[in-house]
C-alpha positions in Angstrom: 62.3 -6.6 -27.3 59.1 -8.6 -28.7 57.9 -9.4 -25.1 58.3 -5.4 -24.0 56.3 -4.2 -26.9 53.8 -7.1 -26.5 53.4 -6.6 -23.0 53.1 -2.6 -23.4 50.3 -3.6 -26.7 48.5 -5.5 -24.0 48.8 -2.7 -20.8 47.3 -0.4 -23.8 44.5 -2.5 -24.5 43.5 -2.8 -20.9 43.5 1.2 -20.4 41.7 1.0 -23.4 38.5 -1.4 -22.4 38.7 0.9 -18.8 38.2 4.1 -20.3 35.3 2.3 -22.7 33.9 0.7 -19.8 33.7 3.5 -17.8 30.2 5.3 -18.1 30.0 8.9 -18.7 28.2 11.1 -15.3 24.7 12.1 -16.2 23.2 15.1 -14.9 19.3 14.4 -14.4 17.3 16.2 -11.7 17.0 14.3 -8.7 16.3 15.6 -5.4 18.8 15.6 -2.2 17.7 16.1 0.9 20.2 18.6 2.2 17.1 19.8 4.6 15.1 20.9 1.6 13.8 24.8 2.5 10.2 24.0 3.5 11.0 21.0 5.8 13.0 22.1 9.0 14.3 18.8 11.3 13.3 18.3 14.8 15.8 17.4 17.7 15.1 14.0 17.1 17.3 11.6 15.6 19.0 8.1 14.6 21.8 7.3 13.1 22.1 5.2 10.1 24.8 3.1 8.8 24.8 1.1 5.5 27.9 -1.5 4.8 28.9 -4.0 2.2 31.5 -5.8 4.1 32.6 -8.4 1.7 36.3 -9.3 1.9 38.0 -7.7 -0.9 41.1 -10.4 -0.5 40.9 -13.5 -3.1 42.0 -15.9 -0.2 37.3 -15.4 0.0 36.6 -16.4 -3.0 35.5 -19.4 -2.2 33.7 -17.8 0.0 32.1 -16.1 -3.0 33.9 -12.4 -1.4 31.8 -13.0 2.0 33.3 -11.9 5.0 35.8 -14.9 5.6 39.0 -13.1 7.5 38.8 -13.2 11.4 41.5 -10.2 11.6 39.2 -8.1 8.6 35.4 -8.9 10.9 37.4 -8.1 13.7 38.5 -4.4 12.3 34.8 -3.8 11.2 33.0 -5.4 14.3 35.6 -2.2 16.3 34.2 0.3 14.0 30.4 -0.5 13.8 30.9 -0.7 17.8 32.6 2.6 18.0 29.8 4.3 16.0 27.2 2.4 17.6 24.5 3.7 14.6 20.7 2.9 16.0 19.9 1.2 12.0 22.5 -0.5 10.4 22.2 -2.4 7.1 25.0 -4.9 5.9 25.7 -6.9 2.5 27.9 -9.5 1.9 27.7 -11.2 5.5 29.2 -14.7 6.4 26.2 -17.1 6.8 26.6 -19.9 9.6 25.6 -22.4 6.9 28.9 -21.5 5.1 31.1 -22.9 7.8 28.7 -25.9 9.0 30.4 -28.5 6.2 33.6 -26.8 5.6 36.8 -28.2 7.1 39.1 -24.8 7.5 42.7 -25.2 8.1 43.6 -21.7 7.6 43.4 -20.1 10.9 42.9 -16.5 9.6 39.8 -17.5 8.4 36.2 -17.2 9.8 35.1 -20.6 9.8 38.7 -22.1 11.1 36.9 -21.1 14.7 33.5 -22.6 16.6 31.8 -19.4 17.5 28.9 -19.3 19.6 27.4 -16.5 17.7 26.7 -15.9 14.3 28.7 -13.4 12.4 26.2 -10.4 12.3 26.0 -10.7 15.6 29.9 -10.8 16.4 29.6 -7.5 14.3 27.2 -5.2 15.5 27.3 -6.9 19.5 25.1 -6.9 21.9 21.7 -4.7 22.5 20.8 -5.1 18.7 17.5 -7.1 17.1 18.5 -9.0 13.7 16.9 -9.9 10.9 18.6 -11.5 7.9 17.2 -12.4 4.4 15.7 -16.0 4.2 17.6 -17.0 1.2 21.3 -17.0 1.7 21.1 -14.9 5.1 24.1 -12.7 3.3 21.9 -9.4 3.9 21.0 -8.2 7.1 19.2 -5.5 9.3 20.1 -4.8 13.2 17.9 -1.8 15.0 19.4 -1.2 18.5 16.8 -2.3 20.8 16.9 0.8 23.1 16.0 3.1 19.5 13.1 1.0 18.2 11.3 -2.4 17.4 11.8 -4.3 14.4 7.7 -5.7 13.8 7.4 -9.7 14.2 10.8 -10.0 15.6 11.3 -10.2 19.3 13.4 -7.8 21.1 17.6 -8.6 21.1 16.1 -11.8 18.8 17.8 -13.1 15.4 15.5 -14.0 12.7 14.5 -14.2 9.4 12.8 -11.7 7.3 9.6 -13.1 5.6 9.8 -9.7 3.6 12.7 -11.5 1.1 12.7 -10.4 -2.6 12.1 -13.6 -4.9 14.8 -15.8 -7.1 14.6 -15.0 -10.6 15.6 -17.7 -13.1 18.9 -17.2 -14.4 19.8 -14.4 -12.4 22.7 -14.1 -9.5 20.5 -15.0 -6.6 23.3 -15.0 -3.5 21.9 -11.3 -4.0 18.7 -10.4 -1.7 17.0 -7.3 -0.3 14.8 -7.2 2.6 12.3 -4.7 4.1 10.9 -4.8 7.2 8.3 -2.4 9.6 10.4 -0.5 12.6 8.5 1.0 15.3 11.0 3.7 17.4 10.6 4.2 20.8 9.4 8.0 20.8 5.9 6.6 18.1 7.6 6.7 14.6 6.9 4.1 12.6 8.1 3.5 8.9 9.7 0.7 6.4 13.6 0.1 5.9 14.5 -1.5 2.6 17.9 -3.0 2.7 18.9 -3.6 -1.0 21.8 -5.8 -2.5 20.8 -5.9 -6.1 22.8 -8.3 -8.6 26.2 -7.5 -9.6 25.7 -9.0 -13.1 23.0 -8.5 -15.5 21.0 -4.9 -15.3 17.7 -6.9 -16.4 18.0 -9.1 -13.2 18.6 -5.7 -11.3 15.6 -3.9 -12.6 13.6 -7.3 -12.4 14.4 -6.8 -8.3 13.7 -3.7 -8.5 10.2 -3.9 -10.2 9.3 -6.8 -7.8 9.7 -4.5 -5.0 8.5 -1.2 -5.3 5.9 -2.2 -8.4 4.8 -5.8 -9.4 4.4 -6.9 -5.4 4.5 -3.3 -3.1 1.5 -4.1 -1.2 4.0 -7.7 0.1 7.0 -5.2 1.2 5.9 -2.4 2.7 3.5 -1.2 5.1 4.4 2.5 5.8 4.1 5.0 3.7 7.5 6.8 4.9 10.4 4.3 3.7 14.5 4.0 4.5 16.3 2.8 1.7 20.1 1.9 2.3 22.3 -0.8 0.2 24.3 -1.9 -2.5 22.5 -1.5 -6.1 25.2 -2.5 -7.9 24.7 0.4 -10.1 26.0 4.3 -10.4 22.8 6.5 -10.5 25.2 9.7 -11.6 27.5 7.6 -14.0 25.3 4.7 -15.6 23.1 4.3 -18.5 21.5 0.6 -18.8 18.4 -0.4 -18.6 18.4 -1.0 -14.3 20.2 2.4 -14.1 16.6 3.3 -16.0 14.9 1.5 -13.8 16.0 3.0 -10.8 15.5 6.4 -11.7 11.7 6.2 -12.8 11.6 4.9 -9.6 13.6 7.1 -7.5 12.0 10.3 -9.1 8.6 8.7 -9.4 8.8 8.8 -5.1 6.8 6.3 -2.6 3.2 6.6 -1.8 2.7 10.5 -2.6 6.4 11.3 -1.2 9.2 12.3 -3.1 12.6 10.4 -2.6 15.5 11.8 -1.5 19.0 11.5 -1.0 20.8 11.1 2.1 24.5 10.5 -0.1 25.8 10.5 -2.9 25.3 14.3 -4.7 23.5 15.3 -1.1 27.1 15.3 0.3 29.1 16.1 -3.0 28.6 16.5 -6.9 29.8 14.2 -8.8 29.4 11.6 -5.6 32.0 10.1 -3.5 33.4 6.4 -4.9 31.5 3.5 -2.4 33.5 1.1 -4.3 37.2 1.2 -5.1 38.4 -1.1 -7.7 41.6 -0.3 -10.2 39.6 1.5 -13.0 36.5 0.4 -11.9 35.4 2.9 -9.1 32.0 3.9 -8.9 29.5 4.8 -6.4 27.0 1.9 -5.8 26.2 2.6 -2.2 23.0 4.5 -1.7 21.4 5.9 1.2 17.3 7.7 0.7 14.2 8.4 2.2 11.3 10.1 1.4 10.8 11.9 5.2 13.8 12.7 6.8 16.5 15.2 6.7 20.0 14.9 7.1 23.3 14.2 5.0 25.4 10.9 4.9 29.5 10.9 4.6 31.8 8.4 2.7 34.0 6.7 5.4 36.9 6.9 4.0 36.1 9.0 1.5 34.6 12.2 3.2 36.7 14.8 4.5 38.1 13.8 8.4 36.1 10.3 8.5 37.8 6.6 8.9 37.3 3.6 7.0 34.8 1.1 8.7 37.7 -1.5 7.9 40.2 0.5 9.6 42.3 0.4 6.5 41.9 -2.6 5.0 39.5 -6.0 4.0 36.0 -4.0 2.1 36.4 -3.1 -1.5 33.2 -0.7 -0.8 32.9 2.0 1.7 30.5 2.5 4.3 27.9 5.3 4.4 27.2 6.7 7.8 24.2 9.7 8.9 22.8 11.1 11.8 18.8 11.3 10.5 16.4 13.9 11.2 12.8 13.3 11.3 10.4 17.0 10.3 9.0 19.0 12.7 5.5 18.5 12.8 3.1 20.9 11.6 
């Protein structure tokens, strides 16, 4: 009789600290870009997909949650292929270093296997140019090479993106964001910011952040049109800490005489889809912006009709997908 009631003091306590936990939605005005009435979108296009990929299952965590399950890279690598989005962004990617000195017996896992290609390669497949971060190589950018060029990397080439945000002393810095200059095929050119902000610690987030878009700009970006996709580790419609701050000042401040706007989150639905399903801990971390294009991203999984990029299981957070539209010119 003790053990029930203790065990049912303790199941209260822990619906407790989740409701506690769980931050209140703020309504702030922010712009969404569901074609805003005095821009009208041209016939051209790209799609866009944006992916944390980390392997939800604890047989990763030694892995630190990177991609480690051959059967869970194999599911995503089928649905990136089917979509076959011109810009994709991914987080949480298995590096090649993290197999080099690891003797794998399980043969569900990544690194049980020689492979002749790197894992962001395996995943997206052929007829894509790469660039990874030059820290951990955990965050990546591929542009398909028939859409556009990614500037200082060659065509169908993996490399590494000098554009890295900085370590910051006593922060989680497996965590990096990249930018980098793409140059389309039909003359577009603008800047993609891929963003995996820490998980821990809103100082370290707005620190990355701040590095970025204020304290060193001028090193990031070139453009003054900008893509920003990722995983910010924080709810811009449910937050209220200090990086959630950050962000917004930012966000609403715009880029270079633009205003920002959303592709997902309250441009598709308000309050936003969940990007990240944990046990009373779902929020929506997963952003996709820009501040000159059109068009509205969907929740697979999430959204009405659409399929996980998992195919149902393996990623705690769900992958945004959107068919981009850039303005008719005046």
């Amino acid at each position: 009789m003790q053990r029930k009631k203790l065990f049912s003091l303790v199941i209260l306590f822990i619906l407790l600290v989740a409701v506690l936990a769980y931050p209140t939605r703020l309504e702030r005005p922010v712009e969404t870009n569901n074609q805003p009435p005095d821009i009208q979108a041209s016939e051209q296009s790209f799609s866009v997909l944006s992916a944390n990929v980390g392997n939800a299952n604890l047989g990763c965590t030694s892995y630190a949650f990177k991609l480690c399950e051959q059967s869970v890279e194999n599911s995503i690598s089928a649905g990136i292929k089917a979509l076959a989005p011109d810009i994709i962004g991914l987080q949480e990617v298995l590096a090649d270093w993290q197999c080099a000195d690891r003797d794998e017996r399980d043969p569900n896992k990544v690194c049980a296997q020689a492979h002749k290609e790197s894992q962001i390669q395996r995943l997206v497949g052929p007829g894509y140019t790469i660039l990874c971060d030059a820290r951990r190589n955990f965050t990546c950018l591929a542009v398909k090479e028939s859409f556009a060029n990614i500037q200082g990397c060659a065509p169908g080439d993996l490399c590494v993106a000098e554009r890295t945000t900085s370590e910051i002393e006593g922060c989680e810095n497996n965590f990096a964001s990249l930018t980098a200059s793409i140059a389309t095929h039909t003359g577009h050119f603008f800047d993609v910011a891929v963003l995996h902000l820490p998980a821990r610690g809103p100082s370290c987030r707005s620190a990355v952040l701040e590095e970025l878009f204020e304290v060193r700009s001028a090193d990031f970006f070139e453009s003054d049109q900008l893509l920003l996709m990722g995983d910010i580790n924080l709810d811009p419609w449910r937050a209220n800490d200090v990086s959630q701050q950050t962000w917004t000042r930012i966000f609403e401040a715009g880029w270079l005489g633009r205003s920002n706007s959303y592709h997902s989150g309250i441009a598709e639905m308000n309050p936003p889809h969940y990007t990240l399903r944990v046990p009373f801990f779902d929020r929506t971390l997963d952003v996709l912006a820009s501040n000159f294009l059109v068009g509205t991203a969907e929740v697979l999984g999430e959204s009405e009709g659409s399929q996980r990029l998992d195919g149902g299981r393996g990623m705690d957070h769900r992958a945004l997908f959107a068919t981009l539209y850039f303005p008719e010119e005046n």
